[in-house]
C-alpha positions as CSV (number, residue, x, y, z in Angstrom):
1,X,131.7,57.0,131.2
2,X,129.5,60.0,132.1
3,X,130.1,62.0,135.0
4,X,126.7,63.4,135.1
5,X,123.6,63.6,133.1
6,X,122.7,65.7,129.8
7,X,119.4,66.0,129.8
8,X,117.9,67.3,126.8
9,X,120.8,68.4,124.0
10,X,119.7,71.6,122.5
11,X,121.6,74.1,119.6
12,X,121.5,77.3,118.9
13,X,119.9,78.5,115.8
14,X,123.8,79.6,114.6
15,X,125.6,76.0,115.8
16,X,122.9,74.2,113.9
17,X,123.0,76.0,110.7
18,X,126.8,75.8,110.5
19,X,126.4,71.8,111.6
20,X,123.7,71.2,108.2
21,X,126.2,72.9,106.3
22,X,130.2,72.2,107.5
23,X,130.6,68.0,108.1
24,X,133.6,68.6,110.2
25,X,131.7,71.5,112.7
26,X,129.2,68.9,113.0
27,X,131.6,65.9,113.9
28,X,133.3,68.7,116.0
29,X,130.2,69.2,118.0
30,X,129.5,65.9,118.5
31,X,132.9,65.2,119.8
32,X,132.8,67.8,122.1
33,X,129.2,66.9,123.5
34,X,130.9,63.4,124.5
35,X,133.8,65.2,126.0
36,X,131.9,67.6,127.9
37,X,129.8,64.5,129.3
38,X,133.1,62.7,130.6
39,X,134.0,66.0,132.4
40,X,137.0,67.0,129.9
41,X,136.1,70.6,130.0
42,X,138.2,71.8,127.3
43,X,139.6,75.3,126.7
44,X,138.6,76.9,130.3
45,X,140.4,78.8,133.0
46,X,141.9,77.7,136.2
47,X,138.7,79.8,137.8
48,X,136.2,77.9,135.3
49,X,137.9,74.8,136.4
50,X,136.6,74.6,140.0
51,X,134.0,76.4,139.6
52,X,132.9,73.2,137.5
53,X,134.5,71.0,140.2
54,X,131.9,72.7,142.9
55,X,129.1,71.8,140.3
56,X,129.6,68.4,140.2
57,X,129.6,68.1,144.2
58,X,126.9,71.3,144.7
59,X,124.5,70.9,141.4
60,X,125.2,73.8,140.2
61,X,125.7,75.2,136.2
62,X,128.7,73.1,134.3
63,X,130.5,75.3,130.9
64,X,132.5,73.7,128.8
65,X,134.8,75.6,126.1
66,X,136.1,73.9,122.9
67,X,138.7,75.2,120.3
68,X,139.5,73.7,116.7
69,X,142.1,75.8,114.8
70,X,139.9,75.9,111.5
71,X,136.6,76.6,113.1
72,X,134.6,78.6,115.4
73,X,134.8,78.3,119.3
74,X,131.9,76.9,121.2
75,X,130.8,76.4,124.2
76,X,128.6,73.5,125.8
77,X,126.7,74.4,129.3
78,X,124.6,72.0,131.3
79,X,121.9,73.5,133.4
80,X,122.1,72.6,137.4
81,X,119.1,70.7,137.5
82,X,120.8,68.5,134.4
83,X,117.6,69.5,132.7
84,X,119.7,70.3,129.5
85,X,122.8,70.9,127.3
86,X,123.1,73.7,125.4
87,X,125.5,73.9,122.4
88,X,126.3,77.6,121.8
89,X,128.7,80.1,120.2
90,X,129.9,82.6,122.7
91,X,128.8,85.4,121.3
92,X,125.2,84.0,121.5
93,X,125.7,83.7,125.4
């Protein structure tokens, strides 16, 4: 079950072409999209952690950060207004 909605799921230009061209960053991705929905916020610090926690209560901007040992990190962050999701490398913040 969701804790709160999406809105529109958008990727970077560098998440998409390493989704068309690695199967398992793609299923990665995907995996993590559904986690971040359900509020499992992955990889984050205690600080991240409620700040999240005030965003679900306030409306404010929710990051998600998600680690697999053979490929790159990423990060997921929903917009306050739930307007959209972006899917992003953390270098591309």
């Amino acid at each position: 079950m969701n804790k709160f909605q999406l809105g529109r799921i958008v990727l970077t230009r560098g998440v998409y072409d390493w989704m068309i061209h690695n199967g398992e960053f793609a299923h990665f991705v995907n995996n993590s999209i559904k986690r971040h929905a359900r509020g499992d916020q992955g990889n984050l610090t205690a600080e991240d952690e409620e700040l999240n926690e005030l965003a679900l209560k306030d409306g404010g901007r929710l990051l998600s950060a998600y680690e697999h040992w053979r490929l790159p990190k990423i990060w997921i962050i929903t917009e306050a207004d739930r307007s959209v999701t972006t899917v992003l490398f953390p270098d591309e913040y």
